[in-house]
KOLFI-330601 format. One record per residue (C-alpha): z, y, x. Coordinates in steps of 0.02 Angstrom, whole numbers, plus 50000, padded with zeros to 5 digits. Layout:
residues N
ZYX/...
//
This chain:
residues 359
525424023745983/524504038446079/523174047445969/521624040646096/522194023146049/522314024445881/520454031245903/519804020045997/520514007345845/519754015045743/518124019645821/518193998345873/518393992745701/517004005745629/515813997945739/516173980145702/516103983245507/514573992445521/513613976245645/514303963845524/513613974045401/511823974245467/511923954845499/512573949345336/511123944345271/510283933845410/511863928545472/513093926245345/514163912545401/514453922245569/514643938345494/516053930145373/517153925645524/516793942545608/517363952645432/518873943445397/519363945745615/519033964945574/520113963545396/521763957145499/521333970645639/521113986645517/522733980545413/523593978945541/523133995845608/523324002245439/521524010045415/521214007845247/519344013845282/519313999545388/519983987445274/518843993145136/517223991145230/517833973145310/518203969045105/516713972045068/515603964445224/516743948045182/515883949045008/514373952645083/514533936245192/515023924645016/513373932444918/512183926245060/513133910745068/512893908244888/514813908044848/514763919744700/516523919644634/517223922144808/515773937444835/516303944644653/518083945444680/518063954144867/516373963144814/517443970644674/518913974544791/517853985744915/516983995144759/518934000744705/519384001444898/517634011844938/517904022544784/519724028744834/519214032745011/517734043644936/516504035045062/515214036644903/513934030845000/514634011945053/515274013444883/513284014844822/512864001044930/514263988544867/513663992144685/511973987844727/512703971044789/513703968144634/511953968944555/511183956144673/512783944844606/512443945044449/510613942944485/510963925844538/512313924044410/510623924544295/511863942044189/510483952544177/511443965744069/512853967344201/511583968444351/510573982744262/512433990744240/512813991744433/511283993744498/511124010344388/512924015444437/512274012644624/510824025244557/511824037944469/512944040244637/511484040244739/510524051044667/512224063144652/512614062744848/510614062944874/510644044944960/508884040744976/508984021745037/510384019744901/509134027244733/507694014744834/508864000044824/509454002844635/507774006544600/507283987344654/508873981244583/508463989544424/506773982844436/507323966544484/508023965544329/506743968244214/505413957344284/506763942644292/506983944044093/505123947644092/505183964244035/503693968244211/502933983744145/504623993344139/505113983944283/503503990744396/504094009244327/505684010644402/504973998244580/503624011844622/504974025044613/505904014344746/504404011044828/503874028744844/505624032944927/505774018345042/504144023745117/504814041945126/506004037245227/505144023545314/506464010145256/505333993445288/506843981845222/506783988545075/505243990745060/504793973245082/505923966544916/505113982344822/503323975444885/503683956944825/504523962444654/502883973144622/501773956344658/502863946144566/502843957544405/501083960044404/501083941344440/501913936844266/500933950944158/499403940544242/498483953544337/498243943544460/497133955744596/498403968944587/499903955944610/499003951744782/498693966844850/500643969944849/501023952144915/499733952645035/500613970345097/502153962445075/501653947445193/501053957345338/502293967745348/503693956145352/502653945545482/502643962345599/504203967145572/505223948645596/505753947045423/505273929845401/506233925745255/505383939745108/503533933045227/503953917345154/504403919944987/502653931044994/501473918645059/502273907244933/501803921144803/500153921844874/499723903044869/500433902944683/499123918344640/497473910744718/498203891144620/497983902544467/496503910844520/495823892044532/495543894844727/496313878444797/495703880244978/496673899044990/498233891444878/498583874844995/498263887145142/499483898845092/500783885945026/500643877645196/501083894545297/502493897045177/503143878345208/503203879645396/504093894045403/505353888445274/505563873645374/505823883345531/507263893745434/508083878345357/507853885345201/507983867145090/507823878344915/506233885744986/505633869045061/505733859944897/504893871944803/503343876744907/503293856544908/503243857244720/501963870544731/501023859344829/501263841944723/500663852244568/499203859044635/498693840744722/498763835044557/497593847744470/496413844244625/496653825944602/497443821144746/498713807444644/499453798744803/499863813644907/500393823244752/501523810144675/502343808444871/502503829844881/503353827644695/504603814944760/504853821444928/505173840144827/506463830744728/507293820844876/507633838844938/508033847144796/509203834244748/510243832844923/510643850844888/510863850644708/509503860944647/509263854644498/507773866644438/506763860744563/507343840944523/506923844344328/505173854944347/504713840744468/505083826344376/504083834144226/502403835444326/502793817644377/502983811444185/501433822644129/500413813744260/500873796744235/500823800444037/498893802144063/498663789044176/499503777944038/500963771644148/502273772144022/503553764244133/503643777844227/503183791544122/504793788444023/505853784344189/505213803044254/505443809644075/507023803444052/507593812144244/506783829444191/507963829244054/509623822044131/509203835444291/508793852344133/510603845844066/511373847044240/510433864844269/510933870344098/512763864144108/513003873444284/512473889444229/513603890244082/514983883644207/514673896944296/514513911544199/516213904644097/517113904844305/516243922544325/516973929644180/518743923144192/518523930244368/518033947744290/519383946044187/520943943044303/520223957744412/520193968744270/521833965344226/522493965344398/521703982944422/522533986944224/524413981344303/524073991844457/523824006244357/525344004844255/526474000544403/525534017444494/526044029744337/527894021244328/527964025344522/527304043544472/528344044744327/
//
């Protein structure tokens, strides 16, 4: 094979890797088929730069698909791959998703681990948008296990860098972590001037997604502010967007958002049908947070109303739906770590086998 074809490969297969990249996240189930067309072209080429990036973009693909063993496993092959091709940066960028993993994996040890690896490399090739994105991983962290104060420490360093570099993506998440910690420590002003940031920024820039989540945030601030006009309001421009996306998990919880806060105002019937609508949703897609927290607002209102049919019936499906929640995560985290596991050791046996080679 002449040298301009092999470049022209190569140059091909760089440029796929780095659009499926870029569309991951919005796009996941097309970028999957895309990364794993790009794998079988750069092994077959033999460009193990190629094959190391496509790894990785196919684990890319499983974590915004929400298949986390699958997104571990080839997340954890492009790391090693990444590592051994010295592309530091990728490398940087695949840690910070191994972070995200466990952030959803609900290992909040293990995420703080790779998402300060992701720092410490950053910060050693001077990768600015890589030290912004640990910082928020870091952060992310921290407010998840409630620890917000030291969480909003390391999220205004990121915050200060993503604007450096005028990085709105990342920006955004750093915005909405910022809300959301201040949101939890209860200062509630301050948590809406970064959602309301947050908001209008994603709305200019297309990133409908993060405008949700913060118009969702928004609506929850004002509901504890006690300002139910601004709350429904804000839950309702949250809803139709999540609608528009097709994003069920975000439909059934602004709809729980809603159902609550109809109840507080006294609105029974059309609380009681956003409740059960929230946990027809929630259900078809087995989210069963959403099903339990639901069906407890439902047995706490007909508890006062002194139905005690149904307050047990609701009662009794709050606790079958927290056993179903509780029983998954352990599943999962027990599948995650025998997946750990067997890639440790696999990585242990290719060691050996390497020195016996060398040897």
């Amino acid at each position: 094979m002449s040298q301009n074809l092999t470049n022209n490969i190569t140059y091909s297969i760089d440029n796929e890797n780095l659009s499926t990249w870029k569309t991951a996240r919005n796009n996941p189930s097309l970028a999957l088929k895309a990364a794993k067309k790009n794998l079988i072209l750069a092994k077959e080429n033999n460009y193990s730069l190629g094959i190391a990036w496509a790894t990785g973009n196919i684990g890319t693909a499983h974590l915004w698909l929400s298949n986390y063993e699958e997104a571990l496993e080839y997340t954890s092959q492009a790391r090693e791959l990444l590592h051994q091709e010295k592309d530091f940066e990728h490398e940087a960028d695949i840690l910070y998703n191994l972070c995200v993993i466990f952030y959803y994996l609900g290992e909040y040890e293990k995420q703080i681990l790779y998402a300060k690896e992701s720092l410490h490399i950053s910060e050693e090739i001077n990768y600015d948008l890589g030290k912004a994105s640990a910082y928020n991983g870091i952060g992310l962290a921290y407010y998840t296990s409630n620890e917000n104060k030291e969480a909003i420490k390391y999220l205004i360093k990121g915050k200060e860098i993503a604007e450096k570099i005028e990085d709105k993506a990342t920006l955004l998440k750093i915005l909405d972590s910022i809300g959301q910690s201040y949101f939890q420590l209860g200062e509630y002003d301050k948590a809406l001037t970064f959602k309301e940031e947050c908001a209008k920024i994603s709305g200019e820039v297309g990133e409908k997604s993060i405008e949700a989540y913060a118009l969702d945030g928004i609506g929850e601030i004002y509901f504890k502010k006690n300002d139910l006009n601004n709350a429904v309001d804000y839950f309702n421009k949250s809803l139709n967007i999540r609608k528009t996306l097709g994003f069920k998990l975000g439909e059934a919880e602004t709809i729980m958002h809603l159902g609550e806060l109809h109840l507080v105002s006294g609105n029974n019937e059309l609380a009681k049908q956003q409740l059960n609508e929230s946990i027809e949703i929630a259900s078809s897609i087995k989210a069963y947070d959403i099903v339990s927290k639901s069906h407890l607002l439902l047995s706490d209102f007909y508890e006062k109303s002194q139905d005690t049919t149904l307050h047990i019936k609701h009662f009794k499906a709050y606790h079958k739906a927290r056993d179903f929640y509780n029983r998954e995560n352990e599943n999962k985290k027990l599948r995650t770590f025998e997946l750990k596991s067997r890639l440790e050791q696999m990585k242990k046996e290719k060691e050996l086998l390497e020195q016996k080679t060398n040897s």
